[in-house]
C-alpha positions as CSV (number, residue, x, y, z in Angstrom):
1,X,19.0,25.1,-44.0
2,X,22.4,26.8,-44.3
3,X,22.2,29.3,-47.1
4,X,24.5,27.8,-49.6
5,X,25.2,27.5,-53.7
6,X,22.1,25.8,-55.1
7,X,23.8,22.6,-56.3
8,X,24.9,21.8,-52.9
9,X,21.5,22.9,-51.4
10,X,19.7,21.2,-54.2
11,X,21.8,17.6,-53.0
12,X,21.4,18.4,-49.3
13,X,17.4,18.4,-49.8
14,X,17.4,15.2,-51.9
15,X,19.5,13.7,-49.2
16,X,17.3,14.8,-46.6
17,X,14.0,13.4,-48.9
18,X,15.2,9.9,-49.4
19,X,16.4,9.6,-45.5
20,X,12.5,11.3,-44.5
21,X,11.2,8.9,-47.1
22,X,12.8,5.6,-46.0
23,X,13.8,5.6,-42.2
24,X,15.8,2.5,-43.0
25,X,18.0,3.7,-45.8
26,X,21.7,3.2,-45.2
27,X,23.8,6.1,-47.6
28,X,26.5,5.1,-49.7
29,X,28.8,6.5,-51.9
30,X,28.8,10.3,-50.2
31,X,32.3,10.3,-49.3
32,X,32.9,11.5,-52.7
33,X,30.9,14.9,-52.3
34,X,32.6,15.9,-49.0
35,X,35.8,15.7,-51.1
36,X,34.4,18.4,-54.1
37,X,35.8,21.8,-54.3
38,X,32.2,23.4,-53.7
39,X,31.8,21.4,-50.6
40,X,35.2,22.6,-49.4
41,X,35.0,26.4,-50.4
42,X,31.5,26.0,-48.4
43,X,33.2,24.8,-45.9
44,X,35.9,27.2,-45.8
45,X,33.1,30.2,-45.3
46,X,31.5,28.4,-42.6
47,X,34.5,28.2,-40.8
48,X,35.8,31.6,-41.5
49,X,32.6,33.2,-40.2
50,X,32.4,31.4,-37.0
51,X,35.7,33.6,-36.6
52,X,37.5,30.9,-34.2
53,X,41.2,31.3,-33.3
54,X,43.9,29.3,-34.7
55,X,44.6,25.5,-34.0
56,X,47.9,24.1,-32.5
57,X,49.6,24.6,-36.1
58,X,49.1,28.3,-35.8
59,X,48.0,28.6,-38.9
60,X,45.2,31.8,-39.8
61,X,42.6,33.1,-42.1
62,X,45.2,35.7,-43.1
63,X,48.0,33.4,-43.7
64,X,46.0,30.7,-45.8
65,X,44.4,34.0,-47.9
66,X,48.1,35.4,-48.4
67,X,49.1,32.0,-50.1
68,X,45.4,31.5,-51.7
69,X,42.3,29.8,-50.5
70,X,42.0,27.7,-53.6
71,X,45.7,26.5,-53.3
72,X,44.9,25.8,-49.7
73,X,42.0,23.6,-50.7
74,X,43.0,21.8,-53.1
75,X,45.6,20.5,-51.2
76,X,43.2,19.6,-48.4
77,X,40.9,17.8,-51.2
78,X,44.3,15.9,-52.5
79,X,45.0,14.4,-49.1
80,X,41.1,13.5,-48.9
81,X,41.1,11.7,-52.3
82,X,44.5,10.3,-52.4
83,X,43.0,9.0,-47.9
84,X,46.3,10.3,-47.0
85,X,44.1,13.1,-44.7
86,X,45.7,12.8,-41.3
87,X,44.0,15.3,-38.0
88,X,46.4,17.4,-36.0
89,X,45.8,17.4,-32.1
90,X,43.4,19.6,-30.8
91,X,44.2,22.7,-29.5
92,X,43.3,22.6,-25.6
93,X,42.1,26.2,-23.7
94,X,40.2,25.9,-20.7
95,X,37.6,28.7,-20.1
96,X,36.0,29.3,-16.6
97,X,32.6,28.1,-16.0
98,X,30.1,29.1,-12.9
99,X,31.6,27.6,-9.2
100,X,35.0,28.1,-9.8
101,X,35.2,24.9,-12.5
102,X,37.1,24.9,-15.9
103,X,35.4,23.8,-19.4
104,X,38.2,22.3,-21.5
105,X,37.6,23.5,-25.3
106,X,39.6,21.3,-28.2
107,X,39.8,24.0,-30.9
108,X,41.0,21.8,-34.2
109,X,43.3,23.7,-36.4
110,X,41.5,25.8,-39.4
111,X,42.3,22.6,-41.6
112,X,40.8,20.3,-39.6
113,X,37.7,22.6,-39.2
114,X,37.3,22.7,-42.7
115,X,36.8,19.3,-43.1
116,X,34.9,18.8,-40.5
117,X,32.2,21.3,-41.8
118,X,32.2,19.6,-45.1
119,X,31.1,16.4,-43.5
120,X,28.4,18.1,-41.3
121,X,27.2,19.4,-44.9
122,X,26.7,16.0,-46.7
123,X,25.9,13.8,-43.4
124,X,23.8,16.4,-41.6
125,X,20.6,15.7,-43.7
126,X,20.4,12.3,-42.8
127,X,20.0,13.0,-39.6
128,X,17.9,15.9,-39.0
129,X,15.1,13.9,-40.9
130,X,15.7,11.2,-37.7
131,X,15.8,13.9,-35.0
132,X,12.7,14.9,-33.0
133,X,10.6,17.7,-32.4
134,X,11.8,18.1,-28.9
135,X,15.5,18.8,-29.9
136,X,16.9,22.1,-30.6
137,X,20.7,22.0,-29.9
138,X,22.3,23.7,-32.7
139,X,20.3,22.3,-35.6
140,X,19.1,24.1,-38.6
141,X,16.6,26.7,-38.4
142,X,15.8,25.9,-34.5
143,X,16.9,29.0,-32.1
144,X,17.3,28.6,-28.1
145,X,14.1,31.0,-28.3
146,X,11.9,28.1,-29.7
147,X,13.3,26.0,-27.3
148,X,12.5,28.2,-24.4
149,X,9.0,29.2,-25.3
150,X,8.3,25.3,-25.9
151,X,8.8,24.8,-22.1
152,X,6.6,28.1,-21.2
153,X,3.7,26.8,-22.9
154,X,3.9,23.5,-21.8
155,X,4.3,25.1,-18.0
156,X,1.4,27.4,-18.9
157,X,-0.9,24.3,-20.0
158,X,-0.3,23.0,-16.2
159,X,3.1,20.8,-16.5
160,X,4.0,22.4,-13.6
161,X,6.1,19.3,-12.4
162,X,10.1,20.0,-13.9
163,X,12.7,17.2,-14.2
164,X,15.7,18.9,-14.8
165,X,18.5,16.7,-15.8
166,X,22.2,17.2,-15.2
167,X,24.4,14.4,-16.9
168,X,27.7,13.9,-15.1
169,X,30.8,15.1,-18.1
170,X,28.3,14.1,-20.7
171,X,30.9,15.6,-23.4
172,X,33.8,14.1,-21.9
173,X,32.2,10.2,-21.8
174,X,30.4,9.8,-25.1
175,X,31.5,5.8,-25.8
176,X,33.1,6.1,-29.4
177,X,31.8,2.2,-30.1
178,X,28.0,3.5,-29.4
179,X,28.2,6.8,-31.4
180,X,29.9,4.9,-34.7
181,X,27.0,2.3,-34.2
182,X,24.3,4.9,-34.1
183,X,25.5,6.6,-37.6
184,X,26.3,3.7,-39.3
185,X,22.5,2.6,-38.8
186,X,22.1,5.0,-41.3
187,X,26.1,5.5,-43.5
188,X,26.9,2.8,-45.5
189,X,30.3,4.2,-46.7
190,X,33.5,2.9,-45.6
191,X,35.2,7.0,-46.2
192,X,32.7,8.4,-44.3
193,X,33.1,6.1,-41.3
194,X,36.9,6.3,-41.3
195,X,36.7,10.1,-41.4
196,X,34.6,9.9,-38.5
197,X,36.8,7.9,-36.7
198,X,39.7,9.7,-36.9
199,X,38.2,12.7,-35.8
200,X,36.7,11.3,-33.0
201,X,40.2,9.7,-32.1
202,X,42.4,12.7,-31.8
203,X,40.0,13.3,-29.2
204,X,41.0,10.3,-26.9
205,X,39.8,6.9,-26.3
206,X,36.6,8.8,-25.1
207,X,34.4,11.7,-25.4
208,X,33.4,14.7,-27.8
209,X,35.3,17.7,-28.6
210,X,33.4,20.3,-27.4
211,X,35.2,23.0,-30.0
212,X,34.8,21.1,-33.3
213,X,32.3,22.2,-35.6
214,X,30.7,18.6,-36.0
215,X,30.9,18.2,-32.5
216,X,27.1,18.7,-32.0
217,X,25.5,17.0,-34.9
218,X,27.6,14.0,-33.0
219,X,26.1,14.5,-29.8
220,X,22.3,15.1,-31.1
221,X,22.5,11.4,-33.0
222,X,24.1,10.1,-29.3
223,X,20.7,11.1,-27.7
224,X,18.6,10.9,-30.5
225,X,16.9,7.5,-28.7
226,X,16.1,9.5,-25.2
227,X,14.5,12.0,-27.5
228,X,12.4,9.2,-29.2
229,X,11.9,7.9,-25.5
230,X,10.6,10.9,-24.5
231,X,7.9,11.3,-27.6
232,X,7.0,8.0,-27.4
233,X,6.0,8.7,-23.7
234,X,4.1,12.1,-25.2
235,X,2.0,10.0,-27.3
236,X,1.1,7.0,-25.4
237,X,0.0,9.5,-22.4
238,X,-2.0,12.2,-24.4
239,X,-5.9,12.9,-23.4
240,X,-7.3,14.4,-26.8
241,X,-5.2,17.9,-27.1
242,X,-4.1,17.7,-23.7
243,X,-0.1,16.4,-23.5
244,X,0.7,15.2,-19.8
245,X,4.6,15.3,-20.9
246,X,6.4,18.1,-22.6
247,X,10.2,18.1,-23.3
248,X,13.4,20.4,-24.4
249,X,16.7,19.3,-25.1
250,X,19.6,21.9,-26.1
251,X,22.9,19.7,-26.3
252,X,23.0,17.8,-23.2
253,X,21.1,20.3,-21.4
254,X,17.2,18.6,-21.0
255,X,14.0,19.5,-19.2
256,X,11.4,17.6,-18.6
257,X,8.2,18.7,-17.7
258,X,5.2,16.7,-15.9
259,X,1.6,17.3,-15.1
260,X,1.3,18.3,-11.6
261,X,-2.1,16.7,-11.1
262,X,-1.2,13.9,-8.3
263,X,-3.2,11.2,-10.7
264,X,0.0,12.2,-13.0
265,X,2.5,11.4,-10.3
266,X,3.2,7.6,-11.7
267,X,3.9,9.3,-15.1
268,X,7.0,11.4,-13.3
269,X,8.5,8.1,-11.9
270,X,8.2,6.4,-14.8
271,X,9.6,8.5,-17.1
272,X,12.4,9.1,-15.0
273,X,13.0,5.6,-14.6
274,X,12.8,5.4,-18.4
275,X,15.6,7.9,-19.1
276,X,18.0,6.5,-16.6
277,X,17.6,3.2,-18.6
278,X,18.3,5.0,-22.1
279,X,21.1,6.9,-20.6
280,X,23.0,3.4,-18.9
281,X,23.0,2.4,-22.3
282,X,24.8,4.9,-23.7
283,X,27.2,5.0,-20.6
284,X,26.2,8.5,-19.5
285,X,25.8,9.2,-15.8
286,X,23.8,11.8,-14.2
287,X,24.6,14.0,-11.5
288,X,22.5,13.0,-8.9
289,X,23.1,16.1,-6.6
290,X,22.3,18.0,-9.1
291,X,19.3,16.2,-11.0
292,X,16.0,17.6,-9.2
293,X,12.6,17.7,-9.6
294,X,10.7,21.0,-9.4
295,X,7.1,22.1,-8.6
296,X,6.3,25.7,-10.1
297,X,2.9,25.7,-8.4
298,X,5.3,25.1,-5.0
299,X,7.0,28.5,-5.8
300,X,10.2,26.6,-6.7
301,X,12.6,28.0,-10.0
302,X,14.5,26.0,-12.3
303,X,16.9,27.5,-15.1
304,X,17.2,26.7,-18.3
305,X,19.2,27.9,-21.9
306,X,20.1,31.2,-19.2
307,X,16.5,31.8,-17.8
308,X,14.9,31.3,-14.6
309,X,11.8,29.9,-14.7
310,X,8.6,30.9,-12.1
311,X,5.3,31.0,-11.2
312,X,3.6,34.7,-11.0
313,X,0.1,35.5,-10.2
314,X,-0.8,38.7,-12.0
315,X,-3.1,41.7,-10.1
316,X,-6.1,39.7,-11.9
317,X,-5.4,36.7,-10.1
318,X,-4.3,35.1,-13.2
319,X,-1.7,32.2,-12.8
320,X,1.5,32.9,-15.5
321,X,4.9,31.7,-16.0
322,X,7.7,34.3,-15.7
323,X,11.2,34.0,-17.7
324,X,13.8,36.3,-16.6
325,X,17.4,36.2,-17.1
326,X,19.2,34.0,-14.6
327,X,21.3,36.3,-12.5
328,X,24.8,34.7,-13.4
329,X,24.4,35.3,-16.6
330,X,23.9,39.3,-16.0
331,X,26.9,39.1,-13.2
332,X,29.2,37.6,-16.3
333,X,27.7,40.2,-18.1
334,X,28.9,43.1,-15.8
335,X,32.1,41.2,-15.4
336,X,32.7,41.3,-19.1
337,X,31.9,45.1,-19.7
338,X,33.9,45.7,-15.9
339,X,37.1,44.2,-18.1
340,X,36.8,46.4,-21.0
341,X,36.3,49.9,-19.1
342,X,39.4,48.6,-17.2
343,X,41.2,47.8,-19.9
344,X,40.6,50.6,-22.0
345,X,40.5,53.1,-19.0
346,X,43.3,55.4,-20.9
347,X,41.3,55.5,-24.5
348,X,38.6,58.0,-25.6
349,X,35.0,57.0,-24.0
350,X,34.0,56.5,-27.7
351,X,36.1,53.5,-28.7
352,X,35.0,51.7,-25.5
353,X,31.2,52.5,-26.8
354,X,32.2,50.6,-29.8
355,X,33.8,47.8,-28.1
356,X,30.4,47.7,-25.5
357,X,27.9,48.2,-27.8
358,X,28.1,44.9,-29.5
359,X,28.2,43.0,-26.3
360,X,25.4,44.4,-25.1
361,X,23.1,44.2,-28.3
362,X,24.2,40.6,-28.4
363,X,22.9,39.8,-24.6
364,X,20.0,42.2,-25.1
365,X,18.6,40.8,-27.8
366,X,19.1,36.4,-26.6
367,X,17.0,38.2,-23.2
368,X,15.0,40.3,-24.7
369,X,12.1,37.6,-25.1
370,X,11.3,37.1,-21.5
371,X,10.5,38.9,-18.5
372,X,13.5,40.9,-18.8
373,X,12.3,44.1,-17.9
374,X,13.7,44.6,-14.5
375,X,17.1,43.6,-15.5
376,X,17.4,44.8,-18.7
377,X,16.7,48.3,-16.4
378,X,19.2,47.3,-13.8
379,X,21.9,46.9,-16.7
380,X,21.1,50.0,-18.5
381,X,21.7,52.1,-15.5
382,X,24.6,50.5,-14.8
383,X,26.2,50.7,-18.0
384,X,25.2,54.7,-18.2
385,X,26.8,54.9,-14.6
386,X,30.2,53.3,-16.1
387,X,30.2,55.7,-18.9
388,X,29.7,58.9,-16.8
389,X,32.2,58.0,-14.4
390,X,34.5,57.5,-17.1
391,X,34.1,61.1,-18.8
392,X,34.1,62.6,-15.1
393,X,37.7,60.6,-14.4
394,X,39.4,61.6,-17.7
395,X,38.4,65.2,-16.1
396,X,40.1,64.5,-12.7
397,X,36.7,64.9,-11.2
398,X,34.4,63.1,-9.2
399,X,30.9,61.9,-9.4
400,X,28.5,60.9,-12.2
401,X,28.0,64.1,-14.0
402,X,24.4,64.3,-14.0
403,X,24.3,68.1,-14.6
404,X,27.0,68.4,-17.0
405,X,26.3,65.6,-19.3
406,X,22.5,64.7,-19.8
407,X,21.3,61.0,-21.0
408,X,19.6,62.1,-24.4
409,X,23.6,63.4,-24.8
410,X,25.2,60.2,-24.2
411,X,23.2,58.1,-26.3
412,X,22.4,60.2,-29.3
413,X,25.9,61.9,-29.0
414,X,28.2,58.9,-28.1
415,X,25.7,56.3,-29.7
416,X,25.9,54.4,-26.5
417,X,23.8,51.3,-27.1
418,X,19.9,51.8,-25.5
419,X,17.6,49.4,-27.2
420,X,16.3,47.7,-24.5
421,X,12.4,46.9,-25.3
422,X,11.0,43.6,-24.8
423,X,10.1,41.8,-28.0
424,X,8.0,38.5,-26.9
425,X,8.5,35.0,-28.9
426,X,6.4,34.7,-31.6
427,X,6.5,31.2,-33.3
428,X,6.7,31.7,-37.3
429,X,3.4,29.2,-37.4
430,X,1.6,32.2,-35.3
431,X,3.0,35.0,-37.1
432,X,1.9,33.6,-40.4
433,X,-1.2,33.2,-39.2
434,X,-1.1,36.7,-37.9
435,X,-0.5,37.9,-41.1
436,X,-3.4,35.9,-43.1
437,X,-6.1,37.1,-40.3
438,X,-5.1,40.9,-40.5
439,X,-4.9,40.7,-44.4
440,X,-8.5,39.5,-44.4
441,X,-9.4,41.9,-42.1
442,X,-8.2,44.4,-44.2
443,X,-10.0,43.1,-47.2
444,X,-13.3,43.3,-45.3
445,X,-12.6,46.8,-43.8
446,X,-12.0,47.7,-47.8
């Protein structure tokens, strides 16, 4: 979990105990820890460190710090004792998405963020001891890398056969009814479930607000019955240590992955049969244009979490599964690095190294697990290109520079970032056991 002070950690395991320990357990009495001060000041570092902008009220780190974060607290904790807490509207920005569409974001002002966060801290632990293996989507200790090499392996093991699911403005159409009926299976506390619901109302009559820090603990317990659909269907179909069905969900984005053997093909009907029953239930349509079904061993590619999944047979003859980085995600990439040379075209070339370099250590090291070589190449050229052309134009000259200026310079001189080695997944169940073999080896050698 989060690291936090030990008498908040020390209540979020015994919350997450007794919910492992009794399935059926409804909580009561927790609104009163979301209200403490330690809750709160927790809270008000989570939020600070995710480093999002202002709210509609305008109001910012620095301005809430000038007047006192303790001040600025209490008050919050006043209006949540005294239930005279009241949500401002969200603050809507829409940010471009691949095709030409628009995401709509609802940031909620730093206030509202706060409280938010101190809810996810006391009502999170019930939940993650419901949610299933198969689901990653911003949960504690579970990365998109887990996630990823979950479906590798299971592609590997010959669940070649890929549903890949697109719900239709999943976000947007999450049923309010459904989702306070689902967390009060396990919250019996009448604070908590009027908290809820007045966050989820400033919203609208519908739908999640993708911005909002609680956001997707909300939309993990809205799906946590597909995921239970899905193991369920893993269990009942498994041959010894062979699994006919594999699974990975990130958010709303879900793969499903099928044996290819054709004595398997009733299994891929049926299970997606299965899921459009779970989803009509919770009121969430699914793109049928964009809902497929892949075959690896058919030379087909489907993406997921910003990689391209497909088949590669290797000089040996050997049948593997190759991840590389799906090529809009490199292209918004470029883009992104294209805006900051052009924006900074009249500033030394060493304060746009430093706005670069953490952009591209930030995409290098999310890629860096796959197949990446070839891109990671293509990018590193590119960038080095960019910088050269920008030291030749702020000489009035032409060209790249390749005589005056040579590579060892640029990146041990200008620090231009150039770590781009490929650093494979390894679960932390593997590496420990990594670690015990080679320290008994090393005994024996000794």
């Amino acid at each position: 979990m989060t690291k936090i002070p030990i008498k908040l950690q020390d209540l979020r395991r015994k919350i997450y105990t007794k919910a492992k320990a009794e399935p059926e357990w409804r909580f009561w009495g927790i609104y009163v820890h979301v209200c403490k001060m330690e809750t709160l000041e927790e809270a008000y570092k989570l939020t600070k460190r995710s480093n999002g902008a202002p709210g509609i009220d305008g109001v910012t780190f620095e301005s809430i710090e000038a007047e006192g974060i303790r001040k600025y607290l209490q008050q919050i904790r006043h209006e949540l004792i005294t239930k005279t807490y009241s949500p401002n509207r969200n603050r809507r920005k829409e940010i471009p998405k691949v095709g030409g569409k628009l995401r709509t974001l609802n940031i909620p002002c730093i206030r509202d963020r706060i409280v938010q966060s101190a809810l996810k801290l006391i009502i999170e632990p019930i939940f993650e001891s419901d949610f299933q293996d198969g689901s990653y989507g911003y949960r504690p200790k579970r990365k998109a890398h887990e996630a990823i090499n979950r479906v590798a392996k299971a592609a590997i093991k010959g669940n070649t056969k890929c549903i890949d699911i697109d719900p239709k403005s999943y976000f947007d159409n999450v049923r309010h009814h459904i989702l306070m009926e689902k967390i009060s299976k396990r919250v019996n506390d009448k604070e908590i479930m009027h908290l809820i619901k007045l966050i989820l109302k400033v919203g609208g009559k519908r739908g999640i607000a993708q911005g909002s820090p609680i956001s997707p603990l909300l939309s993990n317990i809205y799906l946590n019955e597909v995921d239970k659909m899905l193991e369920k269907a893993k269990e009942v179909t498994k041959e010894g240590k062979y699994q006919h069905i594999e699974y990975a969900r990130w958010a709303d984005d879900l793969v499903i992955l099928i044996d290819r053997h054709p004595k398997w093909e009733w299994l891929e009907k049926s299970v997606y049969k299965r899921l459009q029953e779970e989803l009509a239930k919770l009121k969430v349509e699914v793109n049928e244009e964009k809902t497929k079904v892949i075959n690896l061993k058919e030379r087909e590619t489907f993406s997921f979490l910003g990689f391209d999944f497909r088949e590669k047979i290797t000089k040996q003859g050997k049948w593997r599964v190759q991840t590389t980085p799906q090529m809009k995600a490199r292209t918004n990439l470029l883009q992104k690095l294209k805006e900051v040379f052009r924006d900074h075209k009249s500033q030394p070339i060493w304060k746009v190294i430093n706005i670069i370099n953490p952009i591209l250590r930030g995409w290098t090291n999310y890629f860096r697990i796959g197949n990446s070589g070839r891109s990671f190449n293509y990018v590193k050229r590119w960038v080095e290109k960019r910088v050269r052309r920008n030291l030749m134009k702020a000489r009035k000259a032409k060209g790249f520079g390749w005589e005056r200026w040579s590579s060892e310079w640029i990146y041990k001189t200008l620090s231009l970032y150039k770590d781009y080695r490929l650093r494979y997944y390894v679960p932390k169940a593997a590496l420990a056991q990594y670690v015990i073999n080679f320290g008994k080896e090393s005994a024996r050698k000794a």
